[in-house]
Structures are given as C-alpha cells and as structure tokens.
N, C-alpha and C positions, 0 to 999 in steps of 0.2 A: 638599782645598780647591782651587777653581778658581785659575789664575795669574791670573788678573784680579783676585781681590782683592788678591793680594799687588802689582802691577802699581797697581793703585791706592792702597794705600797709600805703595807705595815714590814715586811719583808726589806723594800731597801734604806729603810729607816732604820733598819736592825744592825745593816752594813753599812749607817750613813758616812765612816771615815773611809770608803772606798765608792762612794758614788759621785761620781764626774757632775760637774753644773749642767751641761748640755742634758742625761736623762733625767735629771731634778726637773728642768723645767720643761722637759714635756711630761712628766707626770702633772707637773703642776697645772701645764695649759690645760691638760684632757680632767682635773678636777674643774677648773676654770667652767668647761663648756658643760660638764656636769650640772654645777651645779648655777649656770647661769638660766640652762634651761628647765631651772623648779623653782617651785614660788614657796621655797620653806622659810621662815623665820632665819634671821641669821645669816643666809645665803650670801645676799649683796655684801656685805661687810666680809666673812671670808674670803668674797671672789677679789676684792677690795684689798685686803691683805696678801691672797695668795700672787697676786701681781705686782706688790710692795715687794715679795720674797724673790719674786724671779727678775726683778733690776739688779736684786740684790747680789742674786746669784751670778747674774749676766757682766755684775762687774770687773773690769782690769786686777783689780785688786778685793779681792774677800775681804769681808769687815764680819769676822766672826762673833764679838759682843751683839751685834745691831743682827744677822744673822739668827742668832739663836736665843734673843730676844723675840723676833717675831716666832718664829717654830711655836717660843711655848705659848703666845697671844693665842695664835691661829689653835695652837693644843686646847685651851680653855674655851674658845668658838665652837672647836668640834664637836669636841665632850657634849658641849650647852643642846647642839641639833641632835644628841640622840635623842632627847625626849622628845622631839618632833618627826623622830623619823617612823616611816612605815615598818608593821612589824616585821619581825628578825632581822633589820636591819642596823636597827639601833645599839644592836653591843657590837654589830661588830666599826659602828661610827664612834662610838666612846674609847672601843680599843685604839683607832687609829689615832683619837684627840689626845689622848693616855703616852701613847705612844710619839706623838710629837710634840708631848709635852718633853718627855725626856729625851730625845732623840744626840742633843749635844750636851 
C-alpha cells in the first residue's frame, strides 16, 4: 500500500474533532477492501472490527465511550500487523495503530 494512504489517514486522525462520519467511513471501507484482499495474520478480525466502527459511525446518535473503545482495540490490531508487514511498511502500520490508539 502506498504511504500516502497511511499518511492520510494518520493525518485525519490528527484532526479527528473535525472529521465528519461520512469520510471516516470511506477511509474505513477503502482499509476494509485493503486489507480484505491480503491474507496477513490479523486481517479478518480488523476488517471485523473496522465495520463494527463504521455502524458505529453511521449511527443517529454517536456513542462516543463504545466509539473510542474500538479505535484503541483496532490501535493495538494494528500495531500487532506491523511485524507482519512487508518491509518499510511496517512503521509506518505501527504509526497508524499508535495513532489510533490515541486518536480520542
């Protein structure tokens, strides 16, 4: 995967009190198709969670405890796939698990 998308999403995580639920969850579908189509350790259960995220998002009403409970789950997933990732890709998937750990 290009570092521009990890670059952008580490990016609107950085603004995440001004990112709208609509581009939360297409960043989220397009990790979705990502990583549905690789067969890394971990994968399924992220992609598992990252669609737990985007009901979440998609709801009438935000439930920001249950919200940013998954972020940091999904943060401690991501982290776990950098040692599974292809070289140089791997810090910059630890930054972004790092990064959604803290995000809220």
């Amino acid at each position: 995967m290009p570092t521009t998308k990890f670059t952008t999403t580490i990016k609107a995580l950085d603004d995440i009190g001004n990112l709208k639920p609509g581009a939360a969850i297409k960043d989220i579908e397009s990790w979705e198709k990502f990583l549905e189509a690789h067969e890394v350790e971990g994968a399924k259960k992220l992609v598992t969670d990252l669609n737990s995220l985007k009901k979440l998002l998609a709801a009438e009403e935000l439930d920001g405890g249950k919200i940013k409970t998954l972020m940091a789950k999904l943060g401690k997933e991501t982290t776990a796939l950098a040692g599974h990732a292809k070289s140089g890709e791997g810090e910059h998937i630890k930054k972004l698990g790092e990064k959604l750990s803290s995000a809220l």
